[in-house]
PAVO-226901 format. One line per field, with one value per atom (N, C-alpha, C, O, CB): residue in three letters; chain; atom name; z negated, y, x. Coordinates in steps of 0.05 Angstrom, whole numbers, always signed. Glycine has a CB too. Example, Ala and Ser with C-alpha at 12.3 -4.5 7.8 and 13.67 -1.06 7.14 Angstrom:
# residues 2
code [ALA, ALA, ALA, ALA, ALA, SER, SER, SER, SER, SER] $
unit [A, A, A, A, A, A, A, A, A, A] $
site [N, CA, C, O, CB, N, CA, C, O, CB] $
pz [-156, -156, -156, -169, -181, -142, -143, -157, -161, -114] $
py [-114, -90, -66, -66, -89, -45, -21, +1, +23, -12] $
px [+264, +246, +264, +285, +226, +257, +273, +258, +268, +282] $
//
This chain:
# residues 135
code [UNK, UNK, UNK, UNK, UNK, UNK, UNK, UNK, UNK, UNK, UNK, UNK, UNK, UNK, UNK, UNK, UNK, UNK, UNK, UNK, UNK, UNK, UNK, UNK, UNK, UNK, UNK, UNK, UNK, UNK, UNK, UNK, UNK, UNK, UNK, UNK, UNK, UNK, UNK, UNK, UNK, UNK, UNK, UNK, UNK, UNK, UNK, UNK, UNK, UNK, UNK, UNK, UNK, UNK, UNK, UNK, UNK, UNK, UNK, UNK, UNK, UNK, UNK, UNK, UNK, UNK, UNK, UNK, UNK, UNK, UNK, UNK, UNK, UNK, UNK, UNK, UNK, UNK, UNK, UNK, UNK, UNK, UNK, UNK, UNK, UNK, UNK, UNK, UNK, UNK, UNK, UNK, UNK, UNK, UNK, UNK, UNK, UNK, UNK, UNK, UNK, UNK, UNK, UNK, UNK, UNK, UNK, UNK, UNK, UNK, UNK, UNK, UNK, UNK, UNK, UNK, UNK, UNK, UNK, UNK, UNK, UNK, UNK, UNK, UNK, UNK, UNK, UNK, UNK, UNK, UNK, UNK, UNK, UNK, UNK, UNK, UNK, UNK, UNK, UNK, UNK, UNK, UNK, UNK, UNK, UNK, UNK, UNK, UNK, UNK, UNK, UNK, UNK, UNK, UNK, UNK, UNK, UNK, UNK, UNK, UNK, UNK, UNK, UNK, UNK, UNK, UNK, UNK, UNK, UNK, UNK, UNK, UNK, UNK, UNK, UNK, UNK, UNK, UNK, UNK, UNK, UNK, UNK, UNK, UNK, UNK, UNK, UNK, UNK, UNK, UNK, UNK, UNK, UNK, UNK, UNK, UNK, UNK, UNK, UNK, UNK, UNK, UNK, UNK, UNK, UNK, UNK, UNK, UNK, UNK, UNK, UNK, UNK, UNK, UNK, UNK, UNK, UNK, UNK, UNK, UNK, UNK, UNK, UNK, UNK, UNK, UNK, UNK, UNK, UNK, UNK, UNK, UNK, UNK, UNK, UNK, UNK, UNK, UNK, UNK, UNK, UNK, UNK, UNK, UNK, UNK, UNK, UNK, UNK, UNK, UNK, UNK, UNK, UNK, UNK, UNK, UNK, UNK, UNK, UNK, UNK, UNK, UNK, UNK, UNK, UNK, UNK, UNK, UNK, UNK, UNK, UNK, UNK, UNK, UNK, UNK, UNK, UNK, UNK, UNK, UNK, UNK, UNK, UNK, UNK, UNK, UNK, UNK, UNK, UNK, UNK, UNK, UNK, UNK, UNK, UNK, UNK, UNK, UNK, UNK, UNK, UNK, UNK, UNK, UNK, UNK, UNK, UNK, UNK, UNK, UNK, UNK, UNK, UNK, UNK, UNK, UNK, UNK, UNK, UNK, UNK, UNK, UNK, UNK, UNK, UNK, UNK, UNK, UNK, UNK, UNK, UNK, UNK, UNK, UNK, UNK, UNK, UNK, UNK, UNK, UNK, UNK, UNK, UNK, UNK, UNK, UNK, UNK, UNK, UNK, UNK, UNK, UNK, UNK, UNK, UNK, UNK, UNK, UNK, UNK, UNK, UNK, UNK, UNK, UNK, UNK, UNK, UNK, UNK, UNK, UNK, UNK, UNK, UNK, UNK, UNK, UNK, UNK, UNK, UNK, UNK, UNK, UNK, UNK, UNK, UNK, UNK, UNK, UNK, UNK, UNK, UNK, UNK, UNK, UNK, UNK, UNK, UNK, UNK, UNK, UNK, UNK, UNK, UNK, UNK, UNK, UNK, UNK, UNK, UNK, UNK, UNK, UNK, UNK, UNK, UNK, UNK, UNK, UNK, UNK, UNK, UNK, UNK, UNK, UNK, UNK, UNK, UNK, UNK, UNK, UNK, UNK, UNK, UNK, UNK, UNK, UNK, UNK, UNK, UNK, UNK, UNK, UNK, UNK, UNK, UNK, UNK, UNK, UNK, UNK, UNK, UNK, UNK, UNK, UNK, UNK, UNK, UNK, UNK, UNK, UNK, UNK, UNK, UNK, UNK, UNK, UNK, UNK, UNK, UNK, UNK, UNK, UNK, UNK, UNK, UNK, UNK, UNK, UNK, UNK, UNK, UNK, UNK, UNK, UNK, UNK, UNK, UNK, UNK, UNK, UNK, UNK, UNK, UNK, UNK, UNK, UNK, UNK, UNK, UNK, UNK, UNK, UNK, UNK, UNK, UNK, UNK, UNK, UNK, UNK, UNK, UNK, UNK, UNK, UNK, UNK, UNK, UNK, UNK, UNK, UNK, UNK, UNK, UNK, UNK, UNK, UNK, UNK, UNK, UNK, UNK, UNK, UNK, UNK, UNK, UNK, UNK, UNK, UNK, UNK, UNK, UNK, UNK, UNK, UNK, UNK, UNK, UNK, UNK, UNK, UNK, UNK, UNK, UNK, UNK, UNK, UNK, UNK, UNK, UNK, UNK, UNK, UNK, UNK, UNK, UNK, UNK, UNK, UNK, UNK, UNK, UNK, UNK, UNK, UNK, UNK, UNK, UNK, UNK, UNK, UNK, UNK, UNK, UNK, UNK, UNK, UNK, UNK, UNK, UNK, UNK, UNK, UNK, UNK, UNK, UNK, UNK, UNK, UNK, UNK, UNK, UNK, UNK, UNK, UNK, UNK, UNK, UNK, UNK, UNK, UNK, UNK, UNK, UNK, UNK, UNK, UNK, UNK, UNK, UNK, UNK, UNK, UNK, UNK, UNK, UNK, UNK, UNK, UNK, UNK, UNK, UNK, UNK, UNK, UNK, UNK, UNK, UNK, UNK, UNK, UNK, UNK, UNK, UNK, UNK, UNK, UNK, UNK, UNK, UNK, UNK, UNK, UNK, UNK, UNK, UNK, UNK, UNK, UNK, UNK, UNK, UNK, UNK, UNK, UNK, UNK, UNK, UNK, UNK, UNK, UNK, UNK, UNK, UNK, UNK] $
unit [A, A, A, A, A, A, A, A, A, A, A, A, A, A, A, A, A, A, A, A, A, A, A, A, A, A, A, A, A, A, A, A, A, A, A, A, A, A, A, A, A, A, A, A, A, A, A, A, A, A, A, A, A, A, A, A, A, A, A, A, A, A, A, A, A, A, A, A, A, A, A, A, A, A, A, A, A, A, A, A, A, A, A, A, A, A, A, A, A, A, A, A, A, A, A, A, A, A, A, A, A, A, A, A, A, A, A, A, A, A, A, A, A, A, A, A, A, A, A, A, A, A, A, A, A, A, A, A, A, A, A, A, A, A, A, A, A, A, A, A, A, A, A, A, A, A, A, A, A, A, A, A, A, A, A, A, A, A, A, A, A, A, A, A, A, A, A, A, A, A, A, A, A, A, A, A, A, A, A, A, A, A, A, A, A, A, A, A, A, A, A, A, A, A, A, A, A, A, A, A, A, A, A, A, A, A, A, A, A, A, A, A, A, A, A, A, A, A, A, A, A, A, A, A, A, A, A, A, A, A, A, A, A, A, A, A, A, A, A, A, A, A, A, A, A, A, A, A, A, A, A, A, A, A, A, A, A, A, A, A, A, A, A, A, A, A, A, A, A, A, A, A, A, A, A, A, A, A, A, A, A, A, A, A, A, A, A, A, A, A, A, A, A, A, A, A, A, A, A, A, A, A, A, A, A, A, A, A, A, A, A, A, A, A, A, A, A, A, A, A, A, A, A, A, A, A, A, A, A, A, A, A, A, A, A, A, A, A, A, A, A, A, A, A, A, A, A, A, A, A, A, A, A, A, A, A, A, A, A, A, A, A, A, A, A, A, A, A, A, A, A, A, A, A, A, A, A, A, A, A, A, A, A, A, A, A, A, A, A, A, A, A, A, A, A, A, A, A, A, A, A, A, A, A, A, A, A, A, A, A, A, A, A, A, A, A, A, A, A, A, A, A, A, A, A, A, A, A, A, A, A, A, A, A, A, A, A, A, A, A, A, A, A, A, A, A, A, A, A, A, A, A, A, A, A, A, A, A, A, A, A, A, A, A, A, A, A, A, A, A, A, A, A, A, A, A, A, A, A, A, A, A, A, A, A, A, A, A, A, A, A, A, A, A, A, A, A, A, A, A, A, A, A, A, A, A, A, A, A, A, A, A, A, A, A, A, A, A, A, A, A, A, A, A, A, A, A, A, A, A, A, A, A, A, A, A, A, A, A, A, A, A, A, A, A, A, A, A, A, A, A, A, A, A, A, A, A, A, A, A, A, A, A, A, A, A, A, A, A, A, A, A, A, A, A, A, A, A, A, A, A, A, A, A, A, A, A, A, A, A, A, A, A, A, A, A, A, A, A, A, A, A, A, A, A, A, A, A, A, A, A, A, A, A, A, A, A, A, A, A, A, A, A, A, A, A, A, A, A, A, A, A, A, A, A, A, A, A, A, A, A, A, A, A, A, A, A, A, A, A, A, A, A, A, A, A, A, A, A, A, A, A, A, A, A, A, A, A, A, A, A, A, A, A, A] $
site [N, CA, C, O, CB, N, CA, C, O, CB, N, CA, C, O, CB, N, CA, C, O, CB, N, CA, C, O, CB, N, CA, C, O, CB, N, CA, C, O, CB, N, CA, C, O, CB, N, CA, C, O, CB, N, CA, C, O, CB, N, CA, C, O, CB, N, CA, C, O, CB, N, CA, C, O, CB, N, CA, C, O, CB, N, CA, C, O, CB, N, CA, C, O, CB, N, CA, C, O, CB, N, CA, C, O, CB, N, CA, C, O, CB, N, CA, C, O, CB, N, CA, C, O, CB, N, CA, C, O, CB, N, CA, C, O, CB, N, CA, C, O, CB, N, CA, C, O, CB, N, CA, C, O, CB, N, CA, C, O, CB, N, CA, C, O, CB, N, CA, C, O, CB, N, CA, C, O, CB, N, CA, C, O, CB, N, CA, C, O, CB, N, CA, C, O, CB, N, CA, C, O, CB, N, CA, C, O, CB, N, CA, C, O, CB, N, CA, C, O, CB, N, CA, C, O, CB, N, CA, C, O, CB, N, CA, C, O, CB, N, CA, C, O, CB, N, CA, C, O, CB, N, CA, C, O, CB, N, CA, C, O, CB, N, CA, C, O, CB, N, CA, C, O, CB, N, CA, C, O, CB, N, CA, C, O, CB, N, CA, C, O, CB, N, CA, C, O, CB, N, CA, C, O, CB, N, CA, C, O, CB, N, CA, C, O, CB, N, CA, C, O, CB, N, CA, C, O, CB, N, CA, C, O, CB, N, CA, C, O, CB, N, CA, C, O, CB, N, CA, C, O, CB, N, CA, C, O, CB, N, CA, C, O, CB, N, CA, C, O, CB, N, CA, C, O, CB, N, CA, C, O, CB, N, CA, C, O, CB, N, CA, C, O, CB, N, CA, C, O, CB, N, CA, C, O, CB, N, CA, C, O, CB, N, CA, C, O, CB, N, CA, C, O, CB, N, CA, C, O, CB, N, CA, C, O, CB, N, CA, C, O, CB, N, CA, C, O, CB, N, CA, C, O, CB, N, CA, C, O, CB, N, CA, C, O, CB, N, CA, C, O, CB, N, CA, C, O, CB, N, CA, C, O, CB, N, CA, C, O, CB, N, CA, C, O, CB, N, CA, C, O, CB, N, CA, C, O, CB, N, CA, C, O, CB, N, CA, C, O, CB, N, CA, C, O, CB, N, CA, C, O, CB, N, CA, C, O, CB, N, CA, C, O, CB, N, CA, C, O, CB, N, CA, C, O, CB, N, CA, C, O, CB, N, CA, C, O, CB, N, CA, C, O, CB, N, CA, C, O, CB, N, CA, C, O, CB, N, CA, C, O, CB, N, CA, C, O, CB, N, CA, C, O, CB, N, CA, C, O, CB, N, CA, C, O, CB, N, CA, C, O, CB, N, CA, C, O, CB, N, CA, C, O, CB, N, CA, C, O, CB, N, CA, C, O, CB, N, CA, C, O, CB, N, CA, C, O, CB, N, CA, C, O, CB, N, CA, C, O, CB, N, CA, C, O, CB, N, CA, C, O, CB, N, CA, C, O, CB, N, CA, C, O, CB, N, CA, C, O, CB, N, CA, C, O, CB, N, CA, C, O, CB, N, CA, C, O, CB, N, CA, C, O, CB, N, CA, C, O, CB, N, CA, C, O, CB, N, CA, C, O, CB, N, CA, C, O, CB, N, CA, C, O, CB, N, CA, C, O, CB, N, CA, C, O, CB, N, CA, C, O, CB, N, CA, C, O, CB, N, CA, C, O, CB, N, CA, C, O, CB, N, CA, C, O, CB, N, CA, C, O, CB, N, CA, C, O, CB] $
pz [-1116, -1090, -1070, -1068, -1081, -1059, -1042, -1020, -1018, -1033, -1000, -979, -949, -935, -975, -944, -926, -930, -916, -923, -953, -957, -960, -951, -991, -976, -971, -941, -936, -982, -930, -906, -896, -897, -891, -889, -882, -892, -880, -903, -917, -935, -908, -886, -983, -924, -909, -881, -881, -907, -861, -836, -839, -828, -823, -851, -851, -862, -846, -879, -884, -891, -870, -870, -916, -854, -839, -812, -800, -830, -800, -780, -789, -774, -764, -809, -810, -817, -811, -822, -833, -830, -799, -793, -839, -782, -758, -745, -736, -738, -746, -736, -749, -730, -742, -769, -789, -768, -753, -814, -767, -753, -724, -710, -760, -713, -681, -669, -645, -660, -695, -697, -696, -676, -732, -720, -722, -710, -712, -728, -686, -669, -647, -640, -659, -639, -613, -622, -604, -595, -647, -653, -661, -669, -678, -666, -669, -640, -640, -700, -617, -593, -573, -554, -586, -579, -547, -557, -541, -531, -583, -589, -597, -592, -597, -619, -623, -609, -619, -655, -599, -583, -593, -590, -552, -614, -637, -612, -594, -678, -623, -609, -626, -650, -618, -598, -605, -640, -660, -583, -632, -655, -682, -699, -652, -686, -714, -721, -744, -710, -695, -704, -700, -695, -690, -701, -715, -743, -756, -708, -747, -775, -792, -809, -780, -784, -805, -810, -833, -807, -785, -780, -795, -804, -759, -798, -812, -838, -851, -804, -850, -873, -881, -904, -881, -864, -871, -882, -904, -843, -863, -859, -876, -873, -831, -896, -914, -935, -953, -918, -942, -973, -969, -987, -981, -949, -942, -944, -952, -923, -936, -933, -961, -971, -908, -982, -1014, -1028, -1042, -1028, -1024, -1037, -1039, -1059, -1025, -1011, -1007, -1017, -1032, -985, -1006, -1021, -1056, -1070, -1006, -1070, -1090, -1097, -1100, -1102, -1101, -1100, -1089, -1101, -1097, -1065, -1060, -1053, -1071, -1032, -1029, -1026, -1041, -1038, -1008, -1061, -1084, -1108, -1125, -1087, -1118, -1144, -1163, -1186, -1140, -1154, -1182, -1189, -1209, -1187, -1171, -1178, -1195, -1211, -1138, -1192, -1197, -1224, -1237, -1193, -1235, -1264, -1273, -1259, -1276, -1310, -1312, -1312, -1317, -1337, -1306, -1300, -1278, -1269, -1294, -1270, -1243, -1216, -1193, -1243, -1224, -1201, -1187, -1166, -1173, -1195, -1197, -1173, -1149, -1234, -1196, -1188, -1162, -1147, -1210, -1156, -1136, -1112, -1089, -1146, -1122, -1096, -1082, -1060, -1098, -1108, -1089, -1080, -1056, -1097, -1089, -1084, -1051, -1036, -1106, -1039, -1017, -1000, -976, -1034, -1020, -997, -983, -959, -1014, -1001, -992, -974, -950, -1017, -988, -963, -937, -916, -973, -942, -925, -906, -882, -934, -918, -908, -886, -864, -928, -900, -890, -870, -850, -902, -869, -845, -819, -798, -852, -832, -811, -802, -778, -818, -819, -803, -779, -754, -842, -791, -778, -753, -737, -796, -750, -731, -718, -694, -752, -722, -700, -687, -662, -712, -700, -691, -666, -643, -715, -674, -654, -632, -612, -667, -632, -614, -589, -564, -637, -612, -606, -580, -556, -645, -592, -566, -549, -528, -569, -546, -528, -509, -487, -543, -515, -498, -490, -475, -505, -501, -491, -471, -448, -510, -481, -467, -448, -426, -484, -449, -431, -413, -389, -446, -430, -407, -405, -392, -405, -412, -401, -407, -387, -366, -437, -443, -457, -463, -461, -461, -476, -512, -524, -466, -523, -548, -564, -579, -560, -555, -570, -561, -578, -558, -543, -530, -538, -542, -493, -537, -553, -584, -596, -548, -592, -622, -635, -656, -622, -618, -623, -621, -630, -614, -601, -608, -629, -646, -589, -628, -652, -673, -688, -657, -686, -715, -706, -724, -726, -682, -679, -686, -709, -638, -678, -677, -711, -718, -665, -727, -755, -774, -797, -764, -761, -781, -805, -829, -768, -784, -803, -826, -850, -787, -811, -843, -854, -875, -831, -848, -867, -891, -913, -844, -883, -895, -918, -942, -876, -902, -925, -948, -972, -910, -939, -956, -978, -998, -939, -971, -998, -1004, -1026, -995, -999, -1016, -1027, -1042, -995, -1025, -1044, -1060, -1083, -1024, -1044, -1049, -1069, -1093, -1019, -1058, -1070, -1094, -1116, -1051, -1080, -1106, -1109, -1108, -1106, -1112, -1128, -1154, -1166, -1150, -1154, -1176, -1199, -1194, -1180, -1227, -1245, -1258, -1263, -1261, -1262, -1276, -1308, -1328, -1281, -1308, -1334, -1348, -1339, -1325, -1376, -1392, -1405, -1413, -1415, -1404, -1421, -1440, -1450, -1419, -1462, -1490, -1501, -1524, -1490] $
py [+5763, +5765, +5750, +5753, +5795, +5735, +5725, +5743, +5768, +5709, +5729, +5740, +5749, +5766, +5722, +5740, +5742, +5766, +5786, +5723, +5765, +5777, +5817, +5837, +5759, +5811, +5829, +5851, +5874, +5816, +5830, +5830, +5847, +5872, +5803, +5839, +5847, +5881, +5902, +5823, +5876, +5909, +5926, +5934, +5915, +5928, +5928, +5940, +5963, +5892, +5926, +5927, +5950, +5971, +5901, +5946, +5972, +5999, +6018, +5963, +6002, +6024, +6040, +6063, +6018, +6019, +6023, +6039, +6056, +5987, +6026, +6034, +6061, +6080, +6010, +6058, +6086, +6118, +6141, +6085, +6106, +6117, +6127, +6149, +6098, +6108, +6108, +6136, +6155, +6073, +6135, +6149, +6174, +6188, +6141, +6185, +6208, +6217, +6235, +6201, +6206, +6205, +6206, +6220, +6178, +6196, +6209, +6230, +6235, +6186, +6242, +6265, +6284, +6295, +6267, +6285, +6298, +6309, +6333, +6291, +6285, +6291, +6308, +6330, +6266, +6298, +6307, +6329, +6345, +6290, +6338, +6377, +6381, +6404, +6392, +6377, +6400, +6393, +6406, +6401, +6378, +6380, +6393, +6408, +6354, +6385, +6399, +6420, +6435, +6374, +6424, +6448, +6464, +6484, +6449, +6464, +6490, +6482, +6488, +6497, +6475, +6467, +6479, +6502, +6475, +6448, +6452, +6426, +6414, +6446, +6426, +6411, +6375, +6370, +6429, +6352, +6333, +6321, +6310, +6323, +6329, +6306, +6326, +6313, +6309, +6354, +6372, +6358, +6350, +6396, +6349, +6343, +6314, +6309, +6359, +6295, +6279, +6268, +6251, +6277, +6290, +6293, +6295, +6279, +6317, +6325, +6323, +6307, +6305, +6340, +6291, +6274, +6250, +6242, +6271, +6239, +6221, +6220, +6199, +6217, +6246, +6247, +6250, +6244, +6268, +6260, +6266, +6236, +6233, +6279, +6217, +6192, +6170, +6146, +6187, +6185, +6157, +6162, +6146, +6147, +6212, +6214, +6191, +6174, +6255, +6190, +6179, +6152, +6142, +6188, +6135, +6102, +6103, +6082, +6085, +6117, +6111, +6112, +6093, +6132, +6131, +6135, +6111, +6109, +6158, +6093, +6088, +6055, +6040, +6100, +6049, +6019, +6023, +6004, +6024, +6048, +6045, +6041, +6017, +6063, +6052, +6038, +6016, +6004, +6049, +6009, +5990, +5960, +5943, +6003, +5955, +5935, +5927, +5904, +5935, +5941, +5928, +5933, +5924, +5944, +5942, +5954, +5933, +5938, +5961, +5899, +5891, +5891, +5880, +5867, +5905, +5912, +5939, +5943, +5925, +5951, +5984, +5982, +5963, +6007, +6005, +6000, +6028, +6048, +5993, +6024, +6040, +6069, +6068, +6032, +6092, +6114, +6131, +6129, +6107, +6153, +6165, +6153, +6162, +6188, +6134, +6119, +6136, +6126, +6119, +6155, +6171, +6145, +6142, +6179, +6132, +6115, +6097, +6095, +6099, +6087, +6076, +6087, +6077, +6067, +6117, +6133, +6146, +6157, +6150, +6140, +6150, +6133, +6138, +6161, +6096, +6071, +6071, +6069, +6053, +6072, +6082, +6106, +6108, +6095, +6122, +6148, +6139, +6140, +6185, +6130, +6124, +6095, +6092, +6125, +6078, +6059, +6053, +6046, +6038, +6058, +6062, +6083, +6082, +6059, +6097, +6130, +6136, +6145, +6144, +6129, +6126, +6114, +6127, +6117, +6085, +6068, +6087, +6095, +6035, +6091, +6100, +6130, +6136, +6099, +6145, +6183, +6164, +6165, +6224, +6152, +6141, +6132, +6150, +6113, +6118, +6088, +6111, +6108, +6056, +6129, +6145, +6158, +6160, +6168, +6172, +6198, +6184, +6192, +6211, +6161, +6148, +6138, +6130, +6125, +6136, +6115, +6137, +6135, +6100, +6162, +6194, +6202, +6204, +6223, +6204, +6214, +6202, +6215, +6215, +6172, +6151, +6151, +6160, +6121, +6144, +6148, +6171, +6169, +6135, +6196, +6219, +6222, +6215, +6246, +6233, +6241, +6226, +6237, +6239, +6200, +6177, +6170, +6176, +6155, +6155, +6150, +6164, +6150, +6125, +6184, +6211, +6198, +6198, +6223, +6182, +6173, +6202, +6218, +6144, +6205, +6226, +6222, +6201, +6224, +6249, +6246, +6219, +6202, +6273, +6224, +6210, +6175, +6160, +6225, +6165, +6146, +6128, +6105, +6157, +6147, +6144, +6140, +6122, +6167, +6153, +6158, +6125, +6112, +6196, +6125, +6093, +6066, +6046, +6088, +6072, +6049, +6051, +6033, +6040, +6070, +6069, +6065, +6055, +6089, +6072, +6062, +6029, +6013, +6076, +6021, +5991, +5981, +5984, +5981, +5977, +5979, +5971, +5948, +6017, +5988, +5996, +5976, +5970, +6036, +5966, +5960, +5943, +5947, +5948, +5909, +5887, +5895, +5889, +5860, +5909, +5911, +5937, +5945, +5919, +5945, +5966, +5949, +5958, +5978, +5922, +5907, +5898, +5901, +5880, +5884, +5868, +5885, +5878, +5858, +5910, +5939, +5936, +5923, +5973, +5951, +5948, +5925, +5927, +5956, +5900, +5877, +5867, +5847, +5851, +5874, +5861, +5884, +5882, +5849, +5909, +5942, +5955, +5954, +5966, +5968, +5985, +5971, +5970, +5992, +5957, +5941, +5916, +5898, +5943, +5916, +5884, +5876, +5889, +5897, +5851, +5844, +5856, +5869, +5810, +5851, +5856, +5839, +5828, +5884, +5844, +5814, +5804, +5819, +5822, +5790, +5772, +5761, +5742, +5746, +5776, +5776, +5738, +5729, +5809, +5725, +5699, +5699, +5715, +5680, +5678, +5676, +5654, +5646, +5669] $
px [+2417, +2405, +2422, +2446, +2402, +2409, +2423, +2440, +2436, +2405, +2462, +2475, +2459, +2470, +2495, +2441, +2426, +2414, +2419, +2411, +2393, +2369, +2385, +2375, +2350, +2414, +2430, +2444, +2451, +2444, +2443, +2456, +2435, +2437, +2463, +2419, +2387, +2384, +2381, +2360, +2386, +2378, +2397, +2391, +2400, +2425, +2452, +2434, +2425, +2472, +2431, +2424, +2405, +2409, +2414, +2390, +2361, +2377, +2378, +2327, +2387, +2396, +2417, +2425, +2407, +2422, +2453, +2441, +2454, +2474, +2405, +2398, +2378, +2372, +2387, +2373, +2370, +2388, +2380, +2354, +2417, +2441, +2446, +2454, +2461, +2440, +2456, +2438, +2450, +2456, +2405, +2387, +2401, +2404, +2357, +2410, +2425, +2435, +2426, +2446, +2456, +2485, +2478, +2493, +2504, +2462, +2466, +2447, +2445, +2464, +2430, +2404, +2432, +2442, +2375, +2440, +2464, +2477, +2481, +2475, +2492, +2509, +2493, +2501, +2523, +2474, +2464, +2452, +2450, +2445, +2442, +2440, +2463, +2459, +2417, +2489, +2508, +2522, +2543, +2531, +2521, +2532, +2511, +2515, +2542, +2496, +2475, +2458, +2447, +2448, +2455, +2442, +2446, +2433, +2430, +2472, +2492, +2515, +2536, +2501, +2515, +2548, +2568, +2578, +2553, +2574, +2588, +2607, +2597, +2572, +2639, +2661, +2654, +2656, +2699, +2644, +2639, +2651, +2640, +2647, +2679, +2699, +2684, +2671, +2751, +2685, +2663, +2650, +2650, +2643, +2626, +2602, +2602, +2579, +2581, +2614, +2619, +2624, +2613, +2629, +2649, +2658, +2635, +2628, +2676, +2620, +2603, +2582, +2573, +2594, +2571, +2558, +2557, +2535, +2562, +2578, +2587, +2592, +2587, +2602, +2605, +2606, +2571, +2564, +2628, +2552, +2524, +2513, +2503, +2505, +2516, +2507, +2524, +2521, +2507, +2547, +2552, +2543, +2544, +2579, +2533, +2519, +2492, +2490, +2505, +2472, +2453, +2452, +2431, +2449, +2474, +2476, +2484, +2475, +2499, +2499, +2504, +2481, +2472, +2523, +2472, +2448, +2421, +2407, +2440, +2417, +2404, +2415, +2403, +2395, +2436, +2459, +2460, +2468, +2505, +2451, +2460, +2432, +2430, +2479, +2404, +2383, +2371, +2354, +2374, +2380, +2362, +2385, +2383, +2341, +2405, +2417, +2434, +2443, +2425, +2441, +2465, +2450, +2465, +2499, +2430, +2414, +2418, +2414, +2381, +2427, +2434, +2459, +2471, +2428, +2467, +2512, +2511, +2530, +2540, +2496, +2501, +2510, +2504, +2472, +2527, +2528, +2516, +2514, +2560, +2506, +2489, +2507, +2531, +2471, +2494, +2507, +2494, +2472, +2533, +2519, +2515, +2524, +2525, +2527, +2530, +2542, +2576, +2584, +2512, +2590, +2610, +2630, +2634, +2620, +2638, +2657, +2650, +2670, +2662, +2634, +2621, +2611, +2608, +2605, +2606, +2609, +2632, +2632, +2595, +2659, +2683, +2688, +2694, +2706, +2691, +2695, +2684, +2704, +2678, +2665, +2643, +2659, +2663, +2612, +2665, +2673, +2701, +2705, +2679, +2719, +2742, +2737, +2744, +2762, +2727, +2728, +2709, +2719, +2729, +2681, +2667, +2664, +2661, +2653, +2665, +2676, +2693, +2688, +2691, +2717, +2739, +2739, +2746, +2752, +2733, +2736, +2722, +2732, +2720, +2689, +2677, +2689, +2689, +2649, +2697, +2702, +2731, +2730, +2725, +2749, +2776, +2758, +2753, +2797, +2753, +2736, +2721, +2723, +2711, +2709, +2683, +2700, +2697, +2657, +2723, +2740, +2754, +2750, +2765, +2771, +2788, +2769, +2781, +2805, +2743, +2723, +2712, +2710, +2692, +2706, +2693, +2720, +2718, +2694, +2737, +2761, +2763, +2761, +2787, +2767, +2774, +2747, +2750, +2781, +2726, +2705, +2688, +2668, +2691, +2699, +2682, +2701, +2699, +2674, +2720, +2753, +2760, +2758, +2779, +2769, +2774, +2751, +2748, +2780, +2736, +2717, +2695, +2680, +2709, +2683, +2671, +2644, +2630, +2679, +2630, +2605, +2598, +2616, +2604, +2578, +2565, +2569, +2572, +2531, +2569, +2575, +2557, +2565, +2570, +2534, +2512, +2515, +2507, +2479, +2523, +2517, +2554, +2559, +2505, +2570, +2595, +2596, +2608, +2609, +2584, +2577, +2553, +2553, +2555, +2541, +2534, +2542, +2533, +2519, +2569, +2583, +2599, +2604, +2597, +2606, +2628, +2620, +2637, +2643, +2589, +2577, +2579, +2586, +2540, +2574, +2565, +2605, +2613, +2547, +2612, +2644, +2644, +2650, +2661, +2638, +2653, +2633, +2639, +2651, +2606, +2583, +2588, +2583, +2561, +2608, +2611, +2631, +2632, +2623, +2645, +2675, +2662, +2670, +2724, +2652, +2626, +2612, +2605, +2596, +2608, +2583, +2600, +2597, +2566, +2622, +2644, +2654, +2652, +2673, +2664, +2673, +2655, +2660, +2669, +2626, +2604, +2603, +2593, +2575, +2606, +2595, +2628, +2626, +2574, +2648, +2675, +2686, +2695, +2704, +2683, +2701, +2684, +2689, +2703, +2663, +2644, +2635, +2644, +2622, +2608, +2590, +2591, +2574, +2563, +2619, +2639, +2615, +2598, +2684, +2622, +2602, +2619, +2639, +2595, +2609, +2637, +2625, +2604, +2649, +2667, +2682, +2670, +2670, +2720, +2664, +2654, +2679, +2692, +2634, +2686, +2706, +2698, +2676, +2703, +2723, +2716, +2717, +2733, +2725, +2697, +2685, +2701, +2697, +2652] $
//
């Protein structure tokens, strides 16, 4: 598959991830008024089971290897994951706290913030091609 047509998947899975993640936020902040940085956390961790699931069928489906996909989803949790719970939390404080934006409206930059080295992560980290042993 080409890089584009990837990129593209990537983007769709990512904007409906993002729709996850800020449904999320704005019912555990305005409707159980749950503490922004919580409902983040869980937010996020909600929205990377959802962006794996959906990257492992559809934008990388000729990387996947055959299986449960195990390895590829810790590959994902730790780096994609990661980047994003780090990257929302630090973005989540600075602009709710600091500059006094609303969880939800905070919470969308910070997925925007994290997206490209999100993209790079799954396409070198996660669903690396694999290596072709020489003959």
């Amino acid at each position: 598959m080409n890089a584009w047509r990837r990129f593209v998947r990537f983007n769709t899975v990512g904007a409906l991830g993002i729709s996850v993640q800020l449904v999320t936020v704005w019912l555990l902040t305005d409707v159980a008024h749950v503490h922004y940085l919580i409902a983040t956390t869980l937010a996020v961790g909600l929205a990377v089971v959802h962006n794996f699931m959906w990257h492992w069928w559809w934008t990388w489906r000729d990387r996947t290897e055959a299986g449960s996909g195990t390895g590829a989803f810790v590959r994902f949790a730790v780096a994609n994951g990661a980047l994003s719970l780090v990257g929302n939390l630090g973005m989540m404080g600075t602009l709710v706290s600091g500059a006094h934006l609303s969880p939800v409206v905070a919470n969308a930059a910070a997925i925007g913030a994290c997206g490209l080295l999100n993209f790079w992560l799954g396409d070198e980290v996660v669903f690396r091609r694999a290596e072709r042993s020489p003959r």
